[in-house]
N, C-alpha and C positions, 0 to 999 in steps of 0.2 A: 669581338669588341667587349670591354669591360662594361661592368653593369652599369650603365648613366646613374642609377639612384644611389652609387656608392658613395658612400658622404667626402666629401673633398679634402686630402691631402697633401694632393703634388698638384703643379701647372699643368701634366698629365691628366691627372683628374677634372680640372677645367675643362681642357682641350674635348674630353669627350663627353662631358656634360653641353657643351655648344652642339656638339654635332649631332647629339641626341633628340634637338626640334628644330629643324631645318626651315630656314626661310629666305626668303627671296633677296632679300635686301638688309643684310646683316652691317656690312660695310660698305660705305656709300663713299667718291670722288670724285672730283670734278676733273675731267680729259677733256681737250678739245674745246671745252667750252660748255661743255653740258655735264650733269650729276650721272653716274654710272653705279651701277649695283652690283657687287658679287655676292650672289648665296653660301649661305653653308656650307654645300655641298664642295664648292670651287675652292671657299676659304679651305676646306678640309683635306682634301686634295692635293693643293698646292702645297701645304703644309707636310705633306706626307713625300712628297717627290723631293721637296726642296732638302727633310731631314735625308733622305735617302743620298739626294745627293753629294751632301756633305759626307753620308759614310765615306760615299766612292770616292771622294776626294782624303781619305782614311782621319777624320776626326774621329775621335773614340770618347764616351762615357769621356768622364773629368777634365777633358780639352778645354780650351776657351776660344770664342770667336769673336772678334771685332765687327762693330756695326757703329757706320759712321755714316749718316745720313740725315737730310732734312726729313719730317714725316711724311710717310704715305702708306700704304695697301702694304706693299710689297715690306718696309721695317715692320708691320706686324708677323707676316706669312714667315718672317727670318727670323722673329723672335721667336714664336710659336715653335719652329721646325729645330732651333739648338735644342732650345730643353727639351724638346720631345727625343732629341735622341742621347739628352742625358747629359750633355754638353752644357757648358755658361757662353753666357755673351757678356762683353764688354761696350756695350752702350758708348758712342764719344760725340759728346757735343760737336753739330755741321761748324758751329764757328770757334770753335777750341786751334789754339793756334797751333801750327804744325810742328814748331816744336816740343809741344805738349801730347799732339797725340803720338809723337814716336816714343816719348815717356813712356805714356798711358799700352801703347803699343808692348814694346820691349817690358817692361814692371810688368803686363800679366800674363807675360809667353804668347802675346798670339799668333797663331800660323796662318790663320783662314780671317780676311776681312771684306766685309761685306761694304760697299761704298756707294752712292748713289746715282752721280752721272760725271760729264767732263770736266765741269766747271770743278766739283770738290778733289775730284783726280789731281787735276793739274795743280789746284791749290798746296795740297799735300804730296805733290810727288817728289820733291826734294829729300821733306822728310823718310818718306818711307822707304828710301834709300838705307838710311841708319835702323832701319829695323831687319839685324839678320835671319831674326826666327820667321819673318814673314814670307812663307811662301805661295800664296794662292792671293788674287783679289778679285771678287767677285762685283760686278760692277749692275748695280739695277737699268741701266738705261747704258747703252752701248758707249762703250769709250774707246777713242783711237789711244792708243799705247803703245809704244816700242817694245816694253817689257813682254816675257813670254808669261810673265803669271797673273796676266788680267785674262777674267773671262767673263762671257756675258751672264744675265739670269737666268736666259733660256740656256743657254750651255746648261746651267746649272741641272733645270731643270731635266734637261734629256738625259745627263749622267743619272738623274733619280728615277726615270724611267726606265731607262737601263739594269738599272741595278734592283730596283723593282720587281722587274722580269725575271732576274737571275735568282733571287730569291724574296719571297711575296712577304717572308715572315719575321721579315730582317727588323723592319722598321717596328713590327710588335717587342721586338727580342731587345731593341734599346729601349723602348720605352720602359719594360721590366727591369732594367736597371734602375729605375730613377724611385727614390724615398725622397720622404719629406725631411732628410738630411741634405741629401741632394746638393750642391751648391747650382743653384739658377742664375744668378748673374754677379756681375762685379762691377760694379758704379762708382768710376773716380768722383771723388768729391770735391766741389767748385776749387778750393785752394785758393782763401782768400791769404794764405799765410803760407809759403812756401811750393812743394810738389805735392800735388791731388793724390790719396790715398784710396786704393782699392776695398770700398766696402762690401763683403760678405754677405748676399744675402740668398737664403735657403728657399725649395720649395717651398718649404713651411713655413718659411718667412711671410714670402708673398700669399697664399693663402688662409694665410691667419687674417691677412690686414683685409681681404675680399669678404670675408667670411663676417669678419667684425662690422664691416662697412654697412654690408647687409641688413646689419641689426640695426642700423641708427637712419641710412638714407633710401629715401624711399625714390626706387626707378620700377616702371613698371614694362610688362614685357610690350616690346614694339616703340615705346617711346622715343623720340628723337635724341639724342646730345649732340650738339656742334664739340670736336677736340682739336687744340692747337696748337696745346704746350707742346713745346720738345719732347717726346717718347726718350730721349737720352737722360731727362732726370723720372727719378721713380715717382713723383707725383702722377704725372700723366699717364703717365704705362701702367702705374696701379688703378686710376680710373680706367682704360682699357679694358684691364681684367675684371674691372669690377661690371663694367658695361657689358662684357661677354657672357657675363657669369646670369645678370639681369634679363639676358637676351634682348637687350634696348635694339637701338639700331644706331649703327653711329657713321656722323656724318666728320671725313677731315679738312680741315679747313686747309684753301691752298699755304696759306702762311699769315704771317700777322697784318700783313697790311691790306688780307683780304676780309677781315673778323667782320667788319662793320659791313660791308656788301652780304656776306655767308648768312649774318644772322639774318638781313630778310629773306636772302630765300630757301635757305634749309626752315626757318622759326621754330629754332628749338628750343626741347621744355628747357633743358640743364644747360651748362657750360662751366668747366672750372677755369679760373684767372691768377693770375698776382693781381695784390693791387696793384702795382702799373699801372695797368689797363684797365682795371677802376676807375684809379686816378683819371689819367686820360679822356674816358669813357664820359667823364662827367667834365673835365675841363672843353672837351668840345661842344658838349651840349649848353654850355654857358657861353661858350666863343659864339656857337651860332645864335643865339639871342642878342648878346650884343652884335650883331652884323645886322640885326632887323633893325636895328634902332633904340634909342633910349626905353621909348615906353616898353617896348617886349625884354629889354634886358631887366629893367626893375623889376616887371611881372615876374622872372625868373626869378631875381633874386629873393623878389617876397616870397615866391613858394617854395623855395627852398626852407628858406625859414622858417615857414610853417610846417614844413615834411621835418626838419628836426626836432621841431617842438612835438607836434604830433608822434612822431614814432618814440621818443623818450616817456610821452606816458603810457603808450601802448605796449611798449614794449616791457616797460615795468610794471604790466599786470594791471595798469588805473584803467579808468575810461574818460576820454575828452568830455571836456563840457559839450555844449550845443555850440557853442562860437565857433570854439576849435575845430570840431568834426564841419561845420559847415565852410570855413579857410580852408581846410583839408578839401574836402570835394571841389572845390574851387581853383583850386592850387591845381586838384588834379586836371579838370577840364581844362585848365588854360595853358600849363605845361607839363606835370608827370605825364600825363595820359601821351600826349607828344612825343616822349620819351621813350616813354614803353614802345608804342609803334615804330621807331627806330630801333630797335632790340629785337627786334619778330613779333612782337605782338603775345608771344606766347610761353615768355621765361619762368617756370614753376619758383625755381632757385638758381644762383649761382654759387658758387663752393669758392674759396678762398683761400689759398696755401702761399705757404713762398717766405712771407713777410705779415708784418704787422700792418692791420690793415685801421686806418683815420676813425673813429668812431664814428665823426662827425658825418663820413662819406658812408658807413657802413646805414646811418640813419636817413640818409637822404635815396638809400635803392631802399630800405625797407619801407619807406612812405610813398616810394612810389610802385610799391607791388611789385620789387624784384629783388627780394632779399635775398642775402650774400650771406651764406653760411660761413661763417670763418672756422678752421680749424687748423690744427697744428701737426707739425711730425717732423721728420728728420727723413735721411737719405736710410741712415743707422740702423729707421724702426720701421723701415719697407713700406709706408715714411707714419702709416697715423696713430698719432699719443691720443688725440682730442678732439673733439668735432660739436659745433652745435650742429640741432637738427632743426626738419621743418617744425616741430613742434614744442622744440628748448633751444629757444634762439637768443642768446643771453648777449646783447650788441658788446661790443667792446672786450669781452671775453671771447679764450679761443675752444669755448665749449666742454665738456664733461670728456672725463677720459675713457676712450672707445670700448667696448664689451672687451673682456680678455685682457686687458692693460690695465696695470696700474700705476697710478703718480704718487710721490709723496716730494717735498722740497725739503732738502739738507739744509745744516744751519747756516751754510751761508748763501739762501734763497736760490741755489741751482735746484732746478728740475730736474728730476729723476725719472727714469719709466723703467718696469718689468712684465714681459710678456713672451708669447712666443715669436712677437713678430720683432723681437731683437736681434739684430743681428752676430753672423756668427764673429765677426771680428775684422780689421784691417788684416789687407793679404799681405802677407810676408814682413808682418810689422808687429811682433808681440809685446816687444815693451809701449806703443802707443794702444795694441790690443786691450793692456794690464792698467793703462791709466782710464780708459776710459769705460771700461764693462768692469763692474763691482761685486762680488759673490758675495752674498750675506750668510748668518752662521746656518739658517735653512736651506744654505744652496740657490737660494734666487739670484739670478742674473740682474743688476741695475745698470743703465744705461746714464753715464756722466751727460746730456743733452747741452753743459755748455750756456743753456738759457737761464733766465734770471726772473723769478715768478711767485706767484701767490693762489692759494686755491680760496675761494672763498666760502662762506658758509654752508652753503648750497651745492659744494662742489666741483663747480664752475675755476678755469683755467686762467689766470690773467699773466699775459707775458709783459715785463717790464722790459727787458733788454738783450742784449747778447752779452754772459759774463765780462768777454772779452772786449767788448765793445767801452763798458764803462769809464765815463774820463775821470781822470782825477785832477783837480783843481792845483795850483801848487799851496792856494790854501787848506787843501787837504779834502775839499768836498767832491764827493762822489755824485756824477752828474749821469742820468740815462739818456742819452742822444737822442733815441728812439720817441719816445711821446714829443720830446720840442721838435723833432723834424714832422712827425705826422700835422703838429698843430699848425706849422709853419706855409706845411704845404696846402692847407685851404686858402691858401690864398690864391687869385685868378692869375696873379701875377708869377707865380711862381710854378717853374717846369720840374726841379730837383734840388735838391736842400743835403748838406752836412754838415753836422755840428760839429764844432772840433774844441779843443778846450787843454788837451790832456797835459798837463807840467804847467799850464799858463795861468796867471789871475783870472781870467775870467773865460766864458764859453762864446764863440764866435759864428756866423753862418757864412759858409760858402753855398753861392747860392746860382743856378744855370734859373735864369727867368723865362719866362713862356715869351721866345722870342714875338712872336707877330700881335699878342696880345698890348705888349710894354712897347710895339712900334705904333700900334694903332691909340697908346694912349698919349705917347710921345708928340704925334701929327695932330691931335685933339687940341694939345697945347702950343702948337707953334715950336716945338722942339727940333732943328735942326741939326741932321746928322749924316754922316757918308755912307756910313758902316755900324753892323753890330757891338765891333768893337769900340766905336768912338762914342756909341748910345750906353754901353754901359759905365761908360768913363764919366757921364753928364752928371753934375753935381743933383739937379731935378728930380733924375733917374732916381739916383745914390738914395735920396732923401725919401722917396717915395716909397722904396725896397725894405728903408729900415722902418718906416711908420707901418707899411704892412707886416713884420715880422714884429712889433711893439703892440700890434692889435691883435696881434692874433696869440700873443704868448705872455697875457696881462696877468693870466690867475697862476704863472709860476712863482716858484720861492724868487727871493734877491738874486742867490748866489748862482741860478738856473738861467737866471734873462743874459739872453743875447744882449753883448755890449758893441758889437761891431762888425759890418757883415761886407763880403768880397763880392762883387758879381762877377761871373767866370762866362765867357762869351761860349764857347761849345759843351753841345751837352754829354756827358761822361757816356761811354756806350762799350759794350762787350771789346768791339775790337779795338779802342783805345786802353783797352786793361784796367780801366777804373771800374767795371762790373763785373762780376761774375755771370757764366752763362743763363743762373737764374735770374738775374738783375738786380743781384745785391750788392750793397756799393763794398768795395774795396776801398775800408776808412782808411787805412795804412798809404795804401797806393795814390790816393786823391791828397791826400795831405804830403807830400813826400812829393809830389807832382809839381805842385803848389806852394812848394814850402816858401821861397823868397816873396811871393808877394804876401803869401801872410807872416811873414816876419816882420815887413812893411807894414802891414797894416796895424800888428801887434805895436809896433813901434811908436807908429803915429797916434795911436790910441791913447796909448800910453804916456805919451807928452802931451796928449791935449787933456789927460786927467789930470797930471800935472801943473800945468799952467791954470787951470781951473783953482786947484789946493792952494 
């Protein structure tokens, strides 16, 4: 076995820096109903069998392997065991449509794919049809198949015992292959615009970004973390790595709709999110206040108020007066404190990637003693450019750029990054390779990031937009979506918000309303309705949507303000195609979905400016 103390270059290197202090309860699941522990030892193990198994199944050094599963034990143990034997994997989103993953499939050759149980089998069994290179599937939980190329995990495994046997020093011999040139994986990217491209990213890719992480977030050994994002995007699989490397102990969450049960009873210190589930996080805990009654939902609302006020001078270094500090402990005993207890009682920080996350919400967990680290990265930069920490936690910014990375912004405000955790390029795509990684006259590699930002004095990262995302007025004004829809969405009444604008006079919201909240305000008022649809059609309704999107978007310019807003009765979701599997909205797609009623609406706008003139 290689020296543990060798300083870290490959996932190799990880791999045996973990096994190096063995412990009982490394990776934790819930089966049957109760939390199960595998140790070290088993993790190690199984990871040794499983790459062997894949020899004997003849992958070789530079192959690539498909992994198309929801999380669990076993997508780790199959990550772990490709690159151990030199091999990439191709990660593919459990809800990526099956005609996507035979793309995803066929685009990066793979022969061997690893799939989780009957249900995603059957899902994608049409597809996998059109994928001729595909010879082996390897299935984590037993699946009835026709086909003769599914086999089980445990197959899997006894072929790696076998071959084991046959020779003991096989699985040393591939790991010897592997440098921090290496190609580790290839992660199609959401493709909010076209066919998802194969991003390149290196041992060293991913080990730069562990390594960097190290230096800014503090996990210490044995500590908890609940994980729940997709392992299919590299946010979560490099926290993963990063948790292994920490020798935390990490707990998987059965899926998202068990987050809120998980955190009481794993109560763990960390956990990373999207805002979403922010968002969310905090619309239900105002939902449940208003189900107590008027007087507890006011309560709420004043301490909220106070936790923003509070955390804005706290956070910028002041100190509260006496008043403040004393509404603050107040706020907290009558509902933060509440709050927290619903969270586990024991959240150190929470980490925030994905998207741009509300200031407003980012102040409301910081005052209530569960601050959201926001930070930034890409798929591109394995993923992290930028990160606040426990200790430079700048709200509303996405933090200093990570050890080893640097930013600078071009003239025309895109963000740039150069480091090692750059990736090496789209697979089989060099003129998209050539547009978007820039060589400067010293040879540094710059990564085009596509974002639209500002550093400020200090530093400090502030995302304004997605380049591409910008509308343009047909008065010629350049509008950033992004901050009107975070302001937007503080409202209780609202579940998802898109600004649209781009060729038109003015900027518009389409708007999915926090259904049960706008029926229970609906019934308050004598508001009679059959349907959701018929509730968002009620002029009352109408009237109330636009006063809350005029309160809450009062300090924009003129030519920024929402002039007229759609309510859209279903809320956009992965498998409708208006998200990507991170849960970003696909503006193209939502707009183009939608187009006739907001032509309609553009129109009638428009005659009633009219008749006003």
């Amino acid at each position: 076995m290689p020296d543990p103390k060798l300083q870290l270059k490959t996932l190799v290197d990880l791999f045996y820096h973990v096994a190096a202090k063995p412990k009982n309860d490394l990776l934790n699941y819930k089966s049957g109903g109760h939390w199960k522990a595998m140790a070290t030892s088993e993790l190690v193990e199984k990871v040794r069998l499983a790459a062997m198994g894949l020899f004997a199944l003849g992958v070789e050094p530079g192959n690539h392997v498909g992994l198309l599963s929801e999380n669990r034990v076993e997508w780790t143990i199959a990550d772990l065991a490709v690159v151990n034997c030199g091999a990439a994997d191709v990660p593919i989103y459990p809800t990526q449509a099956p005609k996507q993953v035979a793309y995803i499939l066929n685009d990066a050759g793979v022969e061997v794919l690893f799939i989780s149980n009957q249900a995603q089998y059957d899902r994608v069994r049409d597809a996998l049809h059109n994928c001729p290179k595909l010879r082996v599937i390897i299935s984590f939980d037993q699946v009835n198949a026709p086909s003769g190329k599914v086999m089980s995990f445990e197959e899997l495994m006894n072929w790696g015992i076998a071959a084991n046997d046959t020779d003991p020093r096989a699985f040393e011999a591939l790991q010897a292959t592997v440098t921090a040139e290496t190609l580790a994986t290839l992660i199609y990217t959401s493709g909010t615009t076209g066919d998802p491209k194969g991003v390149m990213l290196t041992h060293g890719n991913l080990v730069a970004n562990v390594l960097s992480t190290s230096q800014v977030t503090i996990v210490q050994e044995d500590d908890p973390g609940l994980s729940f994002l997709p392992f299919s995007h590299i946010f979560e699989r490099a926290v993963i790595y990063f948790y292994l490397y920490a020798r935390g102990r990490i707990f998987y969450a059965q899926s998202i709709e068990t987050v809120a049960k998980d955190l009481l009873e794993v109560k763990p210190y960390y956990m990373t999110s999207v805002p979403r589930l922010f968002e969310k996080i905090y619309s239900r805990a105002m939902d449940k206040a208003e189900e107590k009654g008027s007087t507890t939902a006011k309560i709420a609302r004043w301490a909220v108020e106070v936790a923003k006020k509070w955390a804005e001078v706290v956070n910028g270094g002041g100190k509260p007066g006496i008043a403040l500090s004393v509404k603050h402990k107040i706020a907290d005993a009558l509902f933060l404190s509440k709050w927290r207890a619903a969270m586990g009682g024991r959240i150190r920080y929470f980490v925030s990637g994905g998207a741009a996350l509300a200031p407003d919400l980012a102040k409301v967990f910081y005052a209530a003693g569960m601050p959201i680290l926001q930070g930034y990265g890409l798929t591109e930069s394995s993923p992290g450019i930028s990160t606040n920490s426990t200790t430079e936690n700048r709200l509303g910014s996405v933090g200093r750029p990570m050890p080893g990375v640097t930013v600078k912004i071009a003239k025309d405000g895109e963000i740039l990054c150069a480091g090692a955790n750059v990736m090496r390029g789209y697979y089989g795509r060099p003129e998209e390779t050539e547009a978007a990684l820039e060589t400067d006259s010293e040879g540094r590699v710059w990564l085009h990031t596509g974002d639209v930002g500002y550093l400020d004095a200090e530093g400090y990262l502030f995302i304004t937009d997605r380049k591409k995302d910008l509308l343009k007025t047909s008065g010629g004004k350049y509008i950033a979506p992004q901050p009107i829809e975070n302001a937007i969405k503080q409202s209780r009444f609202v579940n998802q918000v898109v600004v649209i604008g781009d060729g038109r006079k003015f900027p518009s919201a389409l708007i999915v309303p926090q259904m049960d909240v706008l029926q229970a305000y609906a019934e308050q008022r004598g508001i009679t309705v059959k349907d959701a649809a018929e509730l968002i059609k009620d002029p009352q309704i109408i009237r109330l949507m636009e006063s809350e999107v005029e309160k809450h978007c009062g300090e924009l310019s003129k030519y920024e303000r929402i002039k007229a807003v759609l309510l859209l009765e279903h809320e956009m979701t992965v498998e409708s195609g208006e998200l990507t599997p991170t849960l970003k909205i696909k503006r193209r797609v939502v707009v183009d979905k939608h187009k006739k009623a907001i032509d309609r609406l553009y129109d009638k706008k428009q005659a009633a400016h009219a008749e006003v003139q």
